[in-house]
C-alpha positions in Angstrom: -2.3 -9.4 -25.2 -3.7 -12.4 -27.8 -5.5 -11.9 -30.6 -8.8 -11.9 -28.9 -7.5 -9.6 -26.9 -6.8 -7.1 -29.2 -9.9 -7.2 -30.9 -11.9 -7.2 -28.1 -10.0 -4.0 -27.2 -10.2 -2.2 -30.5 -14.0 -3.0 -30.2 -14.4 -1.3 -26.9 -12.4 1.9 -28.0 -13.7 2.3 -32.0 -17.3 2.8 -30.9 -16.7 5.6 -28.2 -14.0 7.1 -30.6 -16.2 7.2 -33.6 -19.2 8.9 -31.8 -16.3 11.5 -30.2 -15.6 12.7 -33.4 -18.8 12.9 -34.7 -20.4 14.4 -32.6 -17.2 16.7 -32.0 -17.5 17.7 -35.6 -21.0 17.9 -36.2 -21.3 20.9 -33.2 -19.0 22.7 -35.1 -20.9 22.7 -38.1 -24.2 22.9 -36.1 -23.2 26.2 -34.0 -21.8 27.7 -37.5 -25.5 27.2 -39.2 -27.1 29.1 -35.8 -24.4 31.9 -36.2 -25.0 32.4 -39.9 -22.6 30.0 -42.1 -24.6 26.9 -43.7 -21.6 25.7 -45.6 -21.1 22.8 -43.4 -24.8 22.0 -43.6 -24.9 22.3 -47.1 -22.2 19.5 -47.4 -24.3 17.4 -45.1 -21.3 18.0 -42.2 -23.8 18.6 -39.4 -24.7 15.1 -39.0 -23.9 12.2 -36.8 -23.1 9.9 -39.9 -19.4 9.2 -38.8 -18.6 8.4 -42.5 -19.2 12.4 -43.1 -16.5 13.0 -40.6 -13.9 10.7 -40.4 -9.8 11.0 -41.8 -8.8 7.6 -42.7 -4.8 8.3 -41.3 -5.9 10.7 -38.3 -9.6 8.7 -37.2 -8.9 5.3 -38.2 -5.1 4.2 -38.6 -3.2 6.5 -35.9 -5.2 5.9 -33.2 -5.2 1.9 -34.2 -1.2 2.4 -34.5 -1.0 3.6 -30.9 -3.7 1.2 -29.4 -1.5 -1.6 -31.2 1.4 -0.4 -29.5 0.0 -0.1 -26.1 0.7 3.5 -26.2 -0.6 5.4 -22.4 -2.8 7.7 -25.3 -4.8 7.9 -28.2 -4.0 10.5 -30.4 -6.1 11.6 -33.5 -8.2 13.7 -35.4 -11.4 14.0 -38.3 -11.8 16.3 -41.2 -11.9 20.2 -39.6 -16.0 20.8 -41.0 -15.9 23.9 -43.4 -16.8 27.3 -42.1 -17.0 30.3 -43.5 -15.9 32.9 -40.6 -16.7 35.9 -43.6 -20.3 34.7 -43.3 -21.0 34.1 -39.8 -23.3 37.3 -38.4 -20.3 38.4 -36.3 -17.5 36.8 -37.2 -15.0 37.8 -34.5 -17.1 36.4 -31.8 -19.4 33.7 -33.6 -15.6 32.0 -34.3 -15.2 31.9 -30.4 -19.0 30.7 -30.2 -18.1 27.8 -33.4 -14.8 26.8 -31.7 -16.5 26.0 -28.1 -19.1 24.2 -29.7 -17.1 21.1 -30.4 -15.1 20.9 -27.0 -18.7 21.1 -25.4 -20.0 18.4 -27.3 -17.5 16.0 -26.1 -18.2 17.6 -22.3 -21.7 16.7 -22.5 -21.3 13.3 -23.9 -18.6 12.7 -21.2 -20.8 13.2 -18.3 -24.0 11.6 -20.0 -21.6 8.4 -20.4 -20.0 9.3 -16.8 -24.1 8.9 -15.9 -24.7 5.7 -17.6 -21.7 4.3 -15.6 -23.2 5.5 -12.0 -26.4 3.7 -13.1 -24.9 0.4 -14.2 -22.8 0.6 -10.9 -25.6 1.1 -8.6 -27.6 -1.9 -10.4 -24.3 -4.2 -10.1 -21.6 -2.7 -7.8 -19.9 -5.9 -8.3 -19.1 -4.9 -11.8 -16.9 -1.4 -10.0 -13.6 -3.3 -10.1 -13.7 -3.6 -14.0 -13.1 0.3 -14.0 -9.7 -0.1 -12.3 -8.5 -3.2 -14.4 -5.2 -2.3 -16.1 -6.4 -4.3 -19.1 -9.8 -5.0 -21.1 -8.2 -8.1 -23.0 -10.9 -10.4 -21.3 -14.8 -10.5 -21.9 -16.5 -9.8 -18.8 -20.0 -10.2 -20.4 -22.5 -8.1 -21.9 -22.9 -5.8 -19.0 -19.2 -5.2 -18.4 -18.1 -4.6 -21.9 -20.8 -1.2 -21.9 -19.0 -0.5 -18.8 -16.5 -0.3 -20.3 -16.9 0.9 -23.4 -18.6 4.0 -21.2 -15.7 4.6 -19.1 -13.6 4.6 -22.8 -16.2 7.1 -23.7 -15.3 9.3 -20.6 -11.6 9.5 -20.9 -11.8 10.1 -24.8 -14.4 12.7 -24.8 -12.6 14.6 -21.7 -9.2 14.0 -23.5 -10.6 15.6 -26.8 -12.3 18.5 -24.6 -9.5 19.3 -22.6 -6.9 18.6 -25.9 -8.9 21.3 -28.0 -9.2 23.6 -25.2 -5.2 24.0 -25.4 -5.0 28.0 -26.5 -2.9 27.3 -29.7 -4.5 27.9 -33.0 -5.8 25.7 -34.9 -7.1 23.9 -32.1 -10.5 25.1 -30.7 -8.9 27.2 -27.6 -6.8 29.2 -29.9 -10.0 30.3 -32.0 -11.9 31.0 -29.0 -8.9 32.7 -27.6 -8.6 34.5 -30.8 -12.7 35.5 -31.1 -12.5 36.8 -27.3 -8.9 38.6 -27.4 -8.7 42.8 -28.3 -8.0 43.1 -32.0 -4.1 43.8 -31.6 -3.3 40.3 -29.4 -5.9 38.8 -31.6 -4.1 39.0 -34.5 -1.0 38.5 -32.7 -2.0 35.0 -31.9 -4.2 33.9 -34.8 -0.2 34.5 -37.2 0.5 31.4 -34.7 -2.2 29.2 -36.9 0.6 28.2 -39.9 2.8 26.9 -37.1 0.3 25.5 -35.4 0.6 21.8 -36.0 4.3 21.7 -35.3 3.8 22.8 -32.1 1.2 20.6 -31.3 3.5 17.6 -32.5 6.4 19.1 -29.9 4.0 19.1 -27.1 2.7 16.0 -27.5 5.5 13.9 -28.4 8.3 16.0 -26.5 6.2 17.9 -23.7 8.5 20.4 -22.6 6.4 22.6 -20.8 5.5 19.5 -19.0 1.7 20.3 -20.5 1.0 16.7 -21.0 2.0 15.1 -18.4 2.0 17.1 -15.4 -1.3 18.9 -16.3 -3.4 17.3 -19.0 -3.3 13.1 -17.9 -3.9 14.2 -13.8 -6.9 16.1 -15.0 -8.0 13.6 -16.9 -7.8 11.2 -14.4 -9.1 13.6 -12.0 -12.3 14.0 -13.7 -12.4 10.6 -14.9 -13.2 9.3 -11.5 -15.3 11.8 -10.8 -17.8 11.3 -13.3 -17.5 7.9 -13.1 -18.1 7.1 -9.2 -19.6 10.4 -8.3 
């Protein structure tokens, strides 16, 4: 891919990655003032201001690094928004409540974008091959660059979803594993938290439960063209 290429590229993907994150984030923080905990408002977290959200190595340069690289993912992350579980009005379940909050965000935005795509498609089916092109290095004008920035918007925010929704804490299924769980397997899982990151780093990168590849990317793609044909 040329330079144009590239840049045309990183275009496309920085948008729908920003407003991923952002809006991934601010849910948290929004569901955690409902349940009791202003502290994320108080720091002006609940808010779609991407600025507020975004980690310079984890938003910005990682996922550039892999896009640069042609890696088959994106892989990332923003600044966790505070909460306070001590102040939320039930604390064991509000967590689970905070947790799905974010993961839910991106589900919504997926098939609002997954919606978009159906309606640009029935204006100008001719414009349905560009969601099956193996590259996005060419400009195919004004109307095919939202497609695809739309269909970008799909696979990230299901890719974020379905990432979080992995049942290892930190990540948002743990905690809402954790929130629903008895108190003895409860705590039993949430001592998994301080380990949490290394794992993550051996499923992603090594995948030897075969997580990755044999169950995340076929969903994704699964529900990819589902909510984006129908």
């Amino acid at each position: 891919m040329d330079l144009t290429g590239t840049l045309y590229t990183i275009a496309l993907v920085a948008l729908p990655l920003l407003l991923a994150i952002t809006l991934h984030e601010a849910a948290h923080g929004w569901m955690a003032d409902r349940k009791g905990d202003d502290t994320a408002r108080m720091l002006g977290r609940v808010t779609m201001n991407p600025v507020r959200h975004i980690d310079p190595f984890g938003s910005i340069i990682l996922p550039l690094m892999l896009l640069l690289m042609n890696a088959p993912f994106l892989f990332g992350w923003a600044k966790p928004v505070p909460v306070a579980f001590h102040r939320l009005r039930n604390p064991k379940t509000d967590m689970a409540w905070v947790a799905a909050a974010g993961p839910g965000a991106n589900l919504i935005l997926a098939v609002l974008s997954g919606l978009l795509v159906q309606l640009i498609l029935t204006a100008k089916p001719e414009l349905t091959p560009l969601l099956w092109q193996g590259s996005m290095g060419s400009a195919p004008g004004l109307l095919g660059a939202l497609l695809l920035m739309l269909k970008v918007s799909v696979q990230i925010n299901l890719l974020l979803m379905l990432f979080n929704l992995l049942p290892i804490p930190p990540l948002d299924g743990g905690r809402i594993v954790v929130g629903l769980l008895p108190r003895g397997p409860s705590m039993a899982l949430s001592r998994v938290e301080p380990y949490g990151m290394v794992i993550l780093v051996v499923v992603v990168f090594m995948d030897p439960l075969g997580i990755m590849g044999g169950v995340l990317w076929p969903l994704i793609g699964q529900l990819s063209a589902l909510l984006l044909l129908g």
